[in-house]
N, C-alpha and C positions, 0 to 999 in steps of 0.2 A: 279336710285340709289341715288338721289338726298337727301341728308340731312338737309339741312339748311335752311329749305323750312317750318318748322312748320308742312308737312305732314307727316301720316305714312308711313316708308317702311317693307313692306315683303317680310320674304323667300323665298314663295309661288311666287314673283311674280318677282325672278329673271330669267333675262334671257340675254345673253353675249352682249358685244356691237356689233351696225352694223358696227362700222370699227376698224381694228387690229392697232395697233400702231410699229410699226418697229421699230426706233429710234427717238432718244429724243439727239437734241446737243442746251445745254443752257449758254447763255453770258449775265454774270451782270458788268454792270455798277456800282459800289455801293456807293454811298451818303446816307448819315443819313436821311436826307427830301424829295430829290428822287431817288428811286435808278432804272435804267432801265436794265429792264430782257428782253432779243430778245431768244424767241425760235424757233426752228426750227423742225417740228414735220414732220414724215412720216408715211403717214398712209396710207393701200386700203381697201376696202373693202370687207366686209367676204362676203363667198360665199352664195347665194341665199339673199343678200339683197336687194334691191330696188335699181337701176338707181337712180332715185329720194329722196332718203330717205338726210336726213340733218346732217350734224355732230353736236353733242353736246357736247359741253366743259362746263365745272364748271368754275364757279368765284367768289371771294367773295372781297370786296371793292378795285376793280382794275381801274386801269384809261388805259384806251386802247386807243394806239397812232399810230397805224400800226396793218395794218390786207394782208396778201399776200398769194395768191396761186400760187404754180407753178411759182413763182416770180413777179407774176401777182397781180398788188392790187386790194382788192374784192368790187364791188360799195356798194353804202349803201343800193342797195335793195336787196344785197343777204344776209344780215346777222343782226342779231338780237341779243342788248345789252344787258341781263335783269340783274336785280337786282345781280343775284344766277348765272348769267352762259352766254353763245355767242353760239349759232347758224347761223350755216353759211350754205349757201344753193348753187346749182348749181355746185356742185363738180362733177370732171370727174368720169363718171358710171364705169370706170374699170381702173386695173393697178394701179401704187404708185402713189400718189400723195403729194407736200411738202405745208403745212401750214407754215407761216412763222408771227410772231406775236409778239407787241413790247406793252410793257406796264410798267407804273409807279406803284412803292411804294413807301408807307413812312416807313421806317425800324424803325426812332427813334418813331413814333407816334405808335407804335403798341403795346397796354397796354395788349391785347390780348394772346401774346405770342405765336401764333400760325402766321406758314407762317416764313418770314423771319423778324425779329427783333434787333433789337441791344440794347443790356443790357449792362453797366460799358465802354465802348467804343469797345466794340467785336457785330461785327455780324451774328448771330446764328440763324439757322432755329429749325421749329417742326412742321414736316408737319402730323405723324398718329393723327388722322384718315384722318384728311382733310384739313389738312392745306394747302396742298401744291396750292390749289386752289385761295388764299389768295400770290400768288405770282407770276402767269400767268393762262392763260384760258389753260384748263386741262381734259381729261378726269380722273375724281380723283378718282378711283375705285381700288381694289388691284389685281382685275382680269387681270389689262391691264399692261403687264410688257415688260420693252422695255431694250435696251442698252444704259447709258447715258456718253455724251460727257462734260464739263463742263467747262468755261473759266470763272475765275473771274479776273477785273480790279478797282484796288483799290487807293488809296492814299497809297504811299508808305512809310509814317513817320508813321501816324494810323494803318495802317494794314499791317504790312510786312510779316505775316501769313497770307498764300491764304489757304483755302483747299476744298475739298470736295471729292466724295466717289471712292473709285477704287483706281489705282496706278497716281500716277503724268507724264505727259506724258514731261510739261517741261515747259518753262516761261523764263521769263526777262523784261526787262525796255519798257516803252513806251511815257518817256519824261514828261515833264510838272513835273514831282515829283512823279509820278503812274507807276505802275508793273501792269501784269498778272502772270497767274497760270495757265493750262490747264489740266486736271483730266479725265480718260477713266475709267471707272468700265463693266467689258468686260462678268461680271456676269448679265442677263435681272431681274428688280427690277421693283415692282410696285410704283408710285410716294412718297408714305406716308414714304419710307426709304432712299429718297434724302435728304441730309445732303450737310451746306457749314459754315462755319466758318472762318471769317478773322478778323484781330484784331493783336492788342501786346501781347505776352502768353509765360511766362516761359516755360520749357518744358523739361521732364526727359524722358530717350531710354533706351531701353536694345536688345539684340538684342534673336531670337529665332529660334531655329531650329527644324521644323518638321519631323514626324517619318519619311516622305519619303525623305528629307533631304533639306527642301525648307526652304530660308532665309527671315523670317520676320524680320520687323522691327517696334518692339513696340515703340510708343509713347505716352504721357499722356500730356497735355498741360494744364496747370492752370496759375494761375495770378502772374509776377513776386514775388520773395520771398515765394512762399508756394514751391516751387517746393521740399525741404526735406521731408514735408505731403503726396507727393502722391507715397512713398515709398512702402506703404505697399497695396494701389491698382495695383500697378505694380507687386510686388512679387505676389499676389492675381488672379491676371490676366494670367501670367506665369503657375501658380498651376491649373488656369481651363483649360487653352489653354489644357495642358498635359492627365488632367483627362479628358477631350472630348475626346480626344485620344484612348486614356486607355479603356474605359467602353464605350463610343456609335460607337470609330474606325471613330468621324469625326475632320477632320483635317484642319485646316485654309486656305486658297484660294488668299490670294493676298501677294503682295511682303511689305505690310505696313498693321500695324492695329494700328489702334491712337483711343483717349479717349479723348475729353476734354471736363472741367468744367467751368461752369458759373453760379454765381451766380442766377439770376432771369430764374427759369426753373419750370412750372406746374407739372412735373411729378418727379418722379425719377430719369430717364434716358431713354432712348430711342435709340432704337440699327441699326441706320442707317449703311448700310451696309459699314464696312471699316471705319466707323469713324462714333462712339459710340460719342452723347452729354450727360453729365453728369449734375445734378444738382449738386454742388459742397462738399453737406453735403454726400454725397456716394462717394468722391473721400479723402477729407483729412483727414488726421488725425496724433497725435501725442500725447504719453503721456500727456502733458497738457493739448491739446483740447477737445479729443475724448474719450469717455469710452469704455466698451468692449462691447456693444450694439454697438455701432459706428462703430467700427472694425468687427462685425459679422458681421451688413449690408453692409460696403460697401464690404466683402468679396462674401457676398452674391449676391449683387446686379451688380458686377463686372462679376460674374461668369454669372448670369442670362443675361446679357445682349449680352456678347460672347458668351453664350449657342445658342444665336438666328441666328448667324449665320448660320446654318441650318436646327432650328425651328424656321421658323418665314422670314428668308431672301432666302436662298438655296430651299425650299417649303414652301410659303407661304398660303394667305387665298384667297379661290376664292372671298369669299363675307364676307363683316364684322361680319356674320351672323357666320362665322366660325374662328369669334376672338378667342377663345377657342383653338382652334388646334393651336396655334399659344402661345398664354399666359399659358393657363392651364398644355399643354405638356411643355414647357421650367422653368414651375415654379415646375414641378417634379425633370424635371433635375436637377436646382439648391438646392432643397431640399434634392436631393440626391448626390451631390456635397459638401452642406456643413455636412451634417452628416458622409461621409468617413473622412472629414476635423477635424470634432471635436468630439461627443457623440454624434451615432444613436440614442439614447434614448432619453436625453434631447431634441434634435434636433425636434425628432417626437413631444413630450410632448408638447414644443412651436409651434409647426404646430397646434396641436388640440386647445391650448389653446384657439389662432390668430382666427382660422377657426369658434369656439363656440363664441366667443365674439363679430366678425364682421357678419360674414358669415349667422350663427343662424339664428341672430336677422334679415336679409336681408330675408333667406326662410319664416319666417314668417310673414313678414309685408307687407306693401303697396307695397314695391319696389322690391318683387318678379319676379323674372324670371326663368326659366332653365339656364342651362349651355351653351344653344346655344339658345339666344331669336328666338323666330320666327317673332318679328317685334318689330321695335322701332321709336321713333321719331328724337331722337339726340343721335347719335352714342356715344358721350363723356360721356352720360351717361350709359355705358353698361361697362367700364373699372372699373368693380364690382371685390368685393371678389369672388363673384359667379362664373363667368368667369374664375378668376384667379386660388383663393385656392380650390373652389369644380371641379373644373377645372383639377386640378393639382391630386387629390383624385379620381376624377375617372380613369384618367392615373394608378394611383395607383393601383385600385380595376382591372382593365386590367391586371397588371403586376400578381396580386394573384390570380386571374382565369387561368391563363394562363402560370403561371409556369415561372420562371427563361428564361430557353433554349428560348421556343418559343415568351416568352419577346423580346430578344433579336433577333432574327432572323425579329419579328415583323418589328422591328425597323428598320434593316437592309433594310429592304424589303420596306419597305416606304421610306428611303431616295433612295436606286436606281431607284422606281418605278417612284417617282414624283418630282424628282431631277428639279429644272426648272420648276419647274409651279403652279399653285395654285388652291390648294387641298381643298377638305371637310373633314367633319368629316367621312363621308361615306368613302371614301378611306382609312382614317388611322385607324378604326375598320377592314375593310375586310381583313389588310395587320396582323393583326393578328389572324382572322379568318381561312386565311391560310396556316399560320405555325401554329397554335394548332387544327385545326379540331372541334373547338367549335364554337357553332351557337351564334355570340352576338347578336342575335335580339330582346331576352328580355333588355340584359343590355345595350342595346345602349337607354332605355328609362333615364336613367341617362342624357342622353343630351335633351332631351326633356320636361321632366317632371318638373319643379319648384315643390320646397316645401321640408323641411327635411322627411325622414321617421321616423315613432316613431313604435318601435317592442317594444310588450308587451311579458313577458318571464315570464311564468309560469312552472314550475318542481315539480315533484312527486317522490319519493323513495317507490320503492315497497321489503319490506326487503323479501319477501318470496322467491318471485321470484327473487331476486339479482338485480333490473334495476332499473334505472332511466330516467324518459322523459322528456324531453326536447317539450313544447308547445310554438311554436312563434306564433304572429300575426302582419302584419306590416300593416299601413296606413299611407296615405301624406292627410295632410289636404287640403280640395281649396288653392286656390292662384288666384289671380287677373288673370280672362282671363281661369283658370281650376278647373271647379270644379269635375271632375272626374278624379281620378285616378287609371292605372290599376296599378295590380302587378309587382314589380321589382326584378331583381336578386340583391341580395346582399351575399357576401361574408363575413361573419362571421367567426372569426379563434376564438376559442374556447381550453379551457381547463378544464378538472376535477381534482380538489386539496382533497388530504386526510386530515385529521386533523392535520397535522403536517406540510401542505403545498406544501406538494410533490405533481407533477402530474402524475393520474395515466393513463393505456395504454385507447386507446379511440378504445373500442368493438362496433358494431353497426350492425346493420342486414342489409344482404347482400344490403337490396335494397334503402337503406339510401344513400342521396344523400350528400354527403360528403367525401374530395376530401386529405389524411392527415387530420389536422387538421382545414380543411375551411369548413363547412357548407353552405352550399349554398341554401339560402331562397329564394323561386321562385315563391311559393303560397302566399295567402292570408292569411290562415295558413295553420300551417304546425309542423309534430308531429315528434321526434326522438329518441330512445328508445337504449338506452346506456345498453349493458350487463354485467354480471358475474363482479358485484360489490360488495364489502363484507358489505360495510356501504353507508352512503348516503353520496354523494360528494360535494364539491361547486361549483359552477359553474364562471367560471370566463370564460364571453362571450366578444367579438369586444376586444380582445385582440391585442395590435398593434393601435387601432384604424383602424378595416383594412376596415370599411366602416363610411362612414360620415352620422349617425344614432344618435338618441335621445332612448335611452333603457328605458322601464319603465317595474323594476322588483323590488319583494321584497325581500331586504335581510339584515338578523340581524345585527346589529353593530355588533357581534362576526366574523361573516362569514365577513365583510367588514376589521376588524381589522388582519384577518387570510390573506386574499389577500391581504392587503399594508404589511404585515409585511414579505411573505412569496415568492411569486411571482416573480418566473423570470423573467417576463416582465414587466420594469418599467413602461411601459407608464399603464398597470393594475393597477399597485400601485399606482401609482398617482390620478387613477381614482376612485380607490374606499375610497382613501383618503376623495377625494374631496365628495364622497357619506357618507363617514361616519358625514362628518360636516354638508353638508346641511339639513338636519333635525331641527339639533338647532337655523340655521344663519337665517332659514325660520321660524322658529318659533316666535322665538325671535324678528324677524321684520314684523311678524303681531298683536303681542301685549302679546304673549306668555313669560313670566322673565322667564322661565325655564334655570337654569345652562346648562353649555357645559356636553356633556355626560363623564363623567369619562373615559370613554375607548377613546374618541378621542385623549385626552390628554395623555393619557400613549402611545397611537400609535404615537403622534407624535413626545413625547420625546424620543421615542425608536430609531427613526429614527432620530433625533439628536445626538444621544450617537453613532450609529452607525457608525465606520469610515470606515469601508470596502466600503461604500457608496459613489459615484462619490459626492462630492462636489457641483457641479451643479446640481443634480437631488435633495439630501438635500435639495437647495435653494428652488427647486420648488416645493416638499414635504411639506415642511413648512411653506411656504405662502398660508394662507387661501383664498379660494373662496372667489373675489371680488365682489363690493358693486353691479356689472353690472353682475355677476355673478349668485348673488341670486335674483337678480329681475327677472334674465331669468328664473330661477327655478319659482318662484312665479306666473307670467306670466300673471297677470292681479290685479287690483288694486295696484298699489304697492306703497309707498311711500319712498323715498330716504333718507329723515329725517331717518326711522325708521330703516330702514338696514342699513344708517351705523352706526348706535348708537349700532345693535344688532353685526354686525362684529367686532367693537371695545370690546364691552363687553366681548367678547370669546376671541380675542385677548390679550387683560389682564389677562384674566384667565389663558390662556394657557402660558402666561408670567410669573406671578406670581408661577405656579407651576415647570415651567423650567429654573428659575433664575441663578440655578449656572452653569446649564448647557450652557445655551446661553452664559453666562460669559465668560465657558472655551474657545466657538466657538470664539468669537469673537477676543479671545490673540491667539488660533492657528490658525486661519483660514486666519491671519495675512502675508503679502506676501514682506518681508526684500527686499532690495535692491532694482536695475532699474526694472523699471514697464515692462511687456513684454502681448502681447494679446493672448499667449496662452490658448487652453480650459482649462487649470486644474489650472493654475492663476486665471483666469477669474471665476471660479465655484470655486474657494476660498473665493474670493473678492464677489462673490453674497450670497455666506452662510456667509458670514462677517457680509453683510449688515441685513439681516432675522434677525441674531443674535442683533445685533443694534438695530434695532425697536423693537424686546419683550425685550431687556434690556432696553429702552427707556418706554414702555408700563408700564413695572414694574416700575420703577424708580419712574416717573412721574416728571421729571424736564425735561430742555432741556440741562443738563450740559454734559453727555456722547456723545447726538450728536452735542455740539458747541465745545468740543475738540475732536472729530472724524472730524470737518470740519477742527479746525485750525492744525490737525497733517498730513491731507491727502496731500499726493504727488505724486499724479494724479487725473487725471477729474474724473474717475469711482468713487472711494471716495470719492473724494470733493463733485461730484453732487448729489451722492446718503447723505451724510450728510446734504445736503444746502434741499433737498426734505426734510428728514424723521424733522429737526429745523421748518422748516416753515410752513408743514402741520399740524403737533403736537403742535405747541408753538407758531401761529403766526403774532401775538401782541406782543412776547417777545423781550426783547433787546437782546436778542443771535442770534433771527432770522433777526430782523433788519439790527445789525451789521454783518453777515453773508451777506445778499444781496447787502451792501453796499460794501461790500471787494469785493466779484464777479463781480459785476456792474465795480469797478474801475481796478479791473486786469484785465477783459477781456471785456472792452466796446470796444478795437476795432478789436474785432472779432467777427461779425455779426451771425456767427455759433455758436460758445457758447453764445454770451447773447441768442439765441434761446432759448438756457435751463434755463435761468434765466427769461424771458418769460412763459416757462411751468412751472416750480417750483412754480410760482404766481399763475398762472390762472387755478391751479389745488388745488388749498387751500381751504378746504371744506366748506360749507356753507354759505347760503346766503349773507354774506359781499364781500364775490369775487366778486360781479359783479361790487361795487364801485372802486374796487381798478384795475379791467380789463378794464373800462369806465378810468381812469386815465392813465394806462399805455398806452391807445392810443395815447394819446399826450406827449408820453416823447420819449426824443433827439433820441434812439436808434431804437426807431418802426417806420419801415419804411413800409406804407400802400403798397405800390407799390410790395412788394417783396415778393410774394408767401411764400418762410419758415416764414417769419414774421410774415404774416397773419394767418397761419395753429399754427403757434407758441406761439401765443395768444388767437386769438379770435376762430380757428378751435379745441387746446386741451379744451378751456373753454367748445363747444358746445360738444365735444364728451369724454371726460374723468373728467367732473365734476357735477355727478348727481346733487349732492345736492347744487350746484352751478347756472347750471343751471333751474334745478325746484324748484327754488323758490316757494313758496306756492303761494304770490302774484303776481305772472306771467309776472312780469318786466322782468326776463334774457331772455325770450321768446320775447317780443318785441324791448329788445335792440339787439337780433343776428337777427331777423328780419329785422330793417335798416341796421346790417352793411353788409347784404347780398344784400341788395337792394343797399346800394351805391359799393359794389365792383362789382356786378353784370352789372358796368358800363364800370367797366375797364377788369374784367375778369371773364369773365360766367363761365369757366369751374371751377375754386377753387371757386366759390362761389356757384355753383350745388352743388358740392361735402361739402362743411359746412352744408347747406341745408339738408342734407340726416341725421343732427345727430338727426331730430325731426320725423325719420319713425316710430319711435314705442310711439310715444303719445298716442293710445290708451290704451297701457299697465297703462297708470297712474291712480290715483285716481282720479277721477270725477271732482273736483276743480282744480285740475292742467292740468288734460285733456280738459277740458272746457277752459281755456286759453290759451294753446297751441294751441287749433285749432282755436281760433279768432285769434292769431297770425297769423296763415297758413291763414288765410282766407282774411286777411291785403296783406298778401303777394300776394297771386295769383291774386289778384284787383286791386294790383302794373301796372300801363304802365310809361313808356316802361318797358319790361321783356322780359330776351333772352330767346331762345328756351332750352336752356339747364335747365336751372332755372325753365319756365315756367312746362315743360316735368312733371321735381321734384315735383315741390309742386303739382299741381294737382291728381298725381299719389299717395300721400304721403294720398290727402283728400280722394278721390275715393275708394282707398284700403280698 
């Protein structure tokens, strides 16, 4: 199971280790330049292996200073150094035996971020997928879960915080200036969710008690003086503890659950067991800093991380292979965590949005996989949307095959079943095969199959006979590594609307396989014959979004205008919104002037007038299909220039014709007094902003949003003003002096100039790339810090077409080097920038043609890390 080796690993060709690991008791020494880890490992051997057979540890740039068995030290011809890992030979054929093994790090030299490191004067580990190897020789697999014992010995002015995972067993002084700390986690964990953290850290507690009446005790640790910011991750954290509770009946396990944030962190967060590391833009926040984006993620992303301790920690993944069961399920839970939290609707509406703009675009290109790869080169790259969000969707499509009740039971039954060990995806289907009595051995091709499905939807009204049929056809195009696909089940919830919008009862013959209102397509095609109709209905199909599908049917801007205007299920209305525009935004951005259809425009004003409407869903009603939006529509030759010139156009249109309307939105949608991050605030403050931009669109000055910036009294406004001045106007002196006021209120808060970072490097057309080439070298951009780099140069390559495609193919060679030099200090964020040029083929010929001499520059790069290297090849291949 070897990763780091440049070779391929397969599914197909797992099989357990030949020795079980018992216990795990680890002692650091910690210094910045070197810090010494003594572990002490016990392992015997599984049954029916070989006398003879070798232990294999992983290792990645360790210095090894001590090697002992059985207390015995091992000579040098029974064990072998290599680059990736130590084999040791001559181990006793039966019974426990103790490895005992002392090795050096450099915690400060590790630009990497994985393993153990120290960032701002705190020392923090990251060991999923594999870091932990990068910190002693290891067997580093998820399969091998042991009990860990933990002693840290520090300088005791630097780090008077010890921690690591489990309860604290106890500590004190050891002279010279230096303390310890000793840590039991009595729960067995695979290596990748060892967690230590020591350092100087403010720190805010609350205390909590479990339904069964067990006293935790929360804690959240960030950087002296923020500690009022990590107020609302704590209440946040509180709200999920309870709702696990509540809805899955799972309850927290130790006597302590802590959080802390650190500036320089690759990921999110990452959910070590008993103590959660945070990257620190998911932990703070406060009316001045944070908008209401800010506060949903870290709500979210608090809850997800604590959701893991019993997806993900309490059962985990046999094999990386089954990263999936572990992300995809936990990223339901939290999906379904924040939607009781705030708007079901909304909530889902921004699931599909995420899912179609990242997700799509990944089934369809070079970087394809399934939901569970069956082989990869470098594991860092499989931490996909795919993984994650289609991940999360098929959980989903589980729950709606399967009903509520035996959802639940489902659930049940897998955490009692596999409580303690690590699970496939095989187990966590059977355990709701169980409890529903349904065969998922079509729908488990969901985990296997790469590629979106596209169902074609053809309907017939037969007035004589009263029916209507319903003809599906679905197909998954190839994907790198399959070019056959069988058939899938997909769950399809469905409704028939009368002319007035109502739906009516759903008749169907006896032997139609549909379940209420789910459909369930399981052929190739497949025919459905709806009865005793008086007229012809419309068809309003993937209601809910209850499968992650591309529909390709036809239907009238009337019938489209009849379902957004009519339709109980918002996330329908939104979706046929978005069908009623694209027509013209494709049009129009292949060289077609044609006006916005008259009826969009009264649809959408309708739905602005409308106030019985959540506020938040407005917001999302009314913003048009983005520039990344209709290129996916378009889906081959497309130019960036030309979409957004034709999005803007409709946007004006549709401005000009709702001038007074947007007007009123903008004085009522208006939120008086202290700023608070509830949803119906916050879905205020977003139909504020909508309204802002077409009364900006129409205007045509940037004077509405350079006094929308200087009246805002919070981040949400202020940053959504400083975005709609600088995008819109940005050469002008309002935008200027706009970035100068924000630069000097918040230059020393490295989290907000973030967004003053993105505000820039998201400024449309080919002049961004001089002015992204400059903010490299100013005071505030600091190369080293992952949000910095994702801040600048990572929204440039991924949220600025027309920025980055350049017709002359410079932004393509300048994200080229800046990939190849961070690709020095940290492969994983520089894999991940790397991935924003998967869909080059989509372009027109002249741009396509320079993006791939780009890539082609790239992959002829030495040296080039395996993470990087994986990418780009895979990016050409495809």
């Amino acid at each position: 199971m070897r990763t780091d080796t440049g070779q391929t690993v397969s599914l197909a060709d797992y099989r357990p280790t030949d020795f079980v690991l018992e216990r795990v008791d680890l002692t650091f020494e910690l210094d910045p330049a070197a810090t010494k880890v003594e572990s002490r490992l016990i392992f015997h051997r599984r049954d029916g292996v070989s006398p003879d057979a070798p232990l294999w540890l992983d290792g990645d740039e360790l210095s090894l200073t001590a090697l002992a068995v059985d207390q015995t030290p091992v000579p040098e011809h029974a064990y072998t150094v290599q680059s990736n890992g130590l084999t040791i030979t001559g181990l006793p054929g039966s019974g426990a035996f103790e490895v005992m093994i002392t090795t050096i790090i450099a915690p400060q030299a590790n630009t990497k971020l994985m393993g153990l490191y120290r960032t701002s004067g705190v020392y923090c580990t990251q060991c999923e997928a594999d870091g932990f190897r990068r910190i002693t020789y290891f067997p580093d697999r998820p399969d091998v879960l042991a009990v860990y014992t933990v002693t840290i010995m520090a300088d005791k002015a630097t780090a008077p915080l010890l921690l690591s995972n489990g309860n604290r067993l106890g500590g004190g002084d050891l002279g010279d200036g230096r303390h310890f700390a000793t840590w039991f986690d009595p729960h067995p964990k695979p290596c990748y969710l060892f967690a230590l953290v020591a350092g100087d850290l403010g720190v805010i507690e609350e205390p909590f008690v479990t339904r069964s009446g067990r006293n935790v005790a929360l804690k959240i640790y960030v950087e002296h003086g923020k500690e009022p910011r990590a107020a609302y991750a704590m209440d946040a954290l509180k709200r999920s503890m309870r709702w696990d509770e509540d809805v899955f009946g799972c309850e927290y396990d130790l006597d302590i659950f802590m959080i802390v944030a650190v500036s320089d962190f690759n990921m999110g967060a990452m959910e070590n067991k008993g103590l959660n590391i945070f990257n620190d833009k998911y932990v703070l926040a406060d009316p001045e800093t944070a908008t209401d984006t800010d506060y949903a993620l870290i709500e979210a992303i608090i809850a997800h991380e604590y959701f893991h301790n019993w997806t993900g920690n309490r059962i985990t993944c046999r094999d990386w292979f089954q990263l999936c069961l572990k992300e995809g399920l936990t990223v339901y839970r939290d999906h379904e965590f924040s939607a009781d939290q705030r708007s079901r609707a909304v909530k889902r509406i921004a699931e599909v949005r995420h899912l179609k703009a990242e997700q799509f675009p990944e089934d369809a290109g070079p970087l394809a996989h399934p939901v569970r790869p069956q082989q990869y080169r470098e594991i860092n790259n499989f931490y996909t949307t795919t993984v994650y969000e289609k991940g999360s969707e098929v959980t989903r499509m589980i729950a709606t095959l399967v009903g509520p009740e035996a959802f639940k039971a489902g659930m049940d039954l897998y955490f009692a079943r596999h409580d303690g060990q690590a699970a496939t995806v095989e187990d966590f289907v059977a355990c709701f095969e169980e409890t529903s009595g349904r065969d998922l051995t079509q729908f488990s091709l969901w985990y296997s199959q790469a590629g979106t499905p596209h169902i074609t939807v053809e309907t017939n009204f037969d007035a004589d006979a009263r029916t209507f049929t319903l003809s599906l056809a679905q197909a998954v195009k190839p994907t790198p590594g399959q070019s056959e696909k069988a058939a899938m089940h997909i769950p399809l919830r469905l409704a028939l609307l009368n002319a007035h919008g109502e739906s009516l009862p759903l008749k169907v013959a006896a032997d139609a396989d549909i379940t209420g209102d789910v459909l369930h397509l399981t052929e190739t095609k497949q025919r459905i014959v709806f009865e005793n109709l008086s007229g012809s209905p419309i068809l309003s199909i993937n209601r809910g979004f209850s499968a992650p599908v591309t529909l390709i049917q036809s239907q009238s801007p009337a019938e489209l205008a009849l379902i957004a205007g009519h339709e109980t299920d918002l996330y329908a209305r939104w979706q046929a919104l978005t069908d009623l525009a694209m027509p013209t935004l494709m049009a129009a951005s292949t060289g077609d002037t044609a006006s916005p259809d008259p009826l969009l425009i009264e649809t959408l004003l309708a739905i602005a007038a409308d106030d019985a409407l959540e506020s938040a869903f407005s917001a999302l009603a009314l913003t048009l299909p983005s520039e990344a939006d209709i290129a996916r529509a378009i889906g081959a030759n497309t130019d960036p220039d030309a979409i957004r010139t034709a999005r803007q156009a409709t946007l004006k249109a549709v401005a000009n014709a709702g001038a007074s309307l947007f007007d009123d939105l903008f004085t009522t949608m208006a939120t008086p007094g202290p700023f608070t991050p509830d949803a119906q605030s916050a879905g205020k403050r977003a139909l504020r902003a909508v309204a802002l931009t077409y009364l900006t669109a129409a205007d045509g000055t940037p004077d509405r949003a350079a006094q929308a910036f200087a009246d805002a009294n919070n981040m949400t406004d202020l940053s959504q003003a400083l975005n709609l001045l600088v995008h819109t106007f940005p050469n002008s002196s309002e935008a200027k002096s706009a970035l100068d006021t924000f630069a000097t209120r918040f230059g020393d808060n490295p989290l907000v100039i973030d967004k003053w970072f993105v505000a820039q490097a998201t400024i449309p057309g080919p002049d961004t790339l001089a002015r992204v080439q400059a903010l490299l070298n100013h005071p505030l951009f600091n190369r080293n810090n992952p949000n910095r780099l994702r801040s600048l140069i990572g929204t440039f390559a991924f949220s600025n077409p027309t920025g980055l495609h350049r017709a002359d193919g410079k932004a393509y060679d300048f994200l080229v080097d800046q990939i190849l030099e961070i690709d020095r200090r940290n492969p994983q964020v520089a894999a991940r920038i790397l991935t924003s040029l998967r869909s080059w083929r989509q372009l027109e010929p002249v741009r396509g043609q320079k993006a791939q001499a780009a890539l082609a520059r790239l992959a002829s790069a030495r040296p080039l890390s395996n993470d990087v290297s994986d990418i780009v090849e895979r990016i050409l291949e495809g």
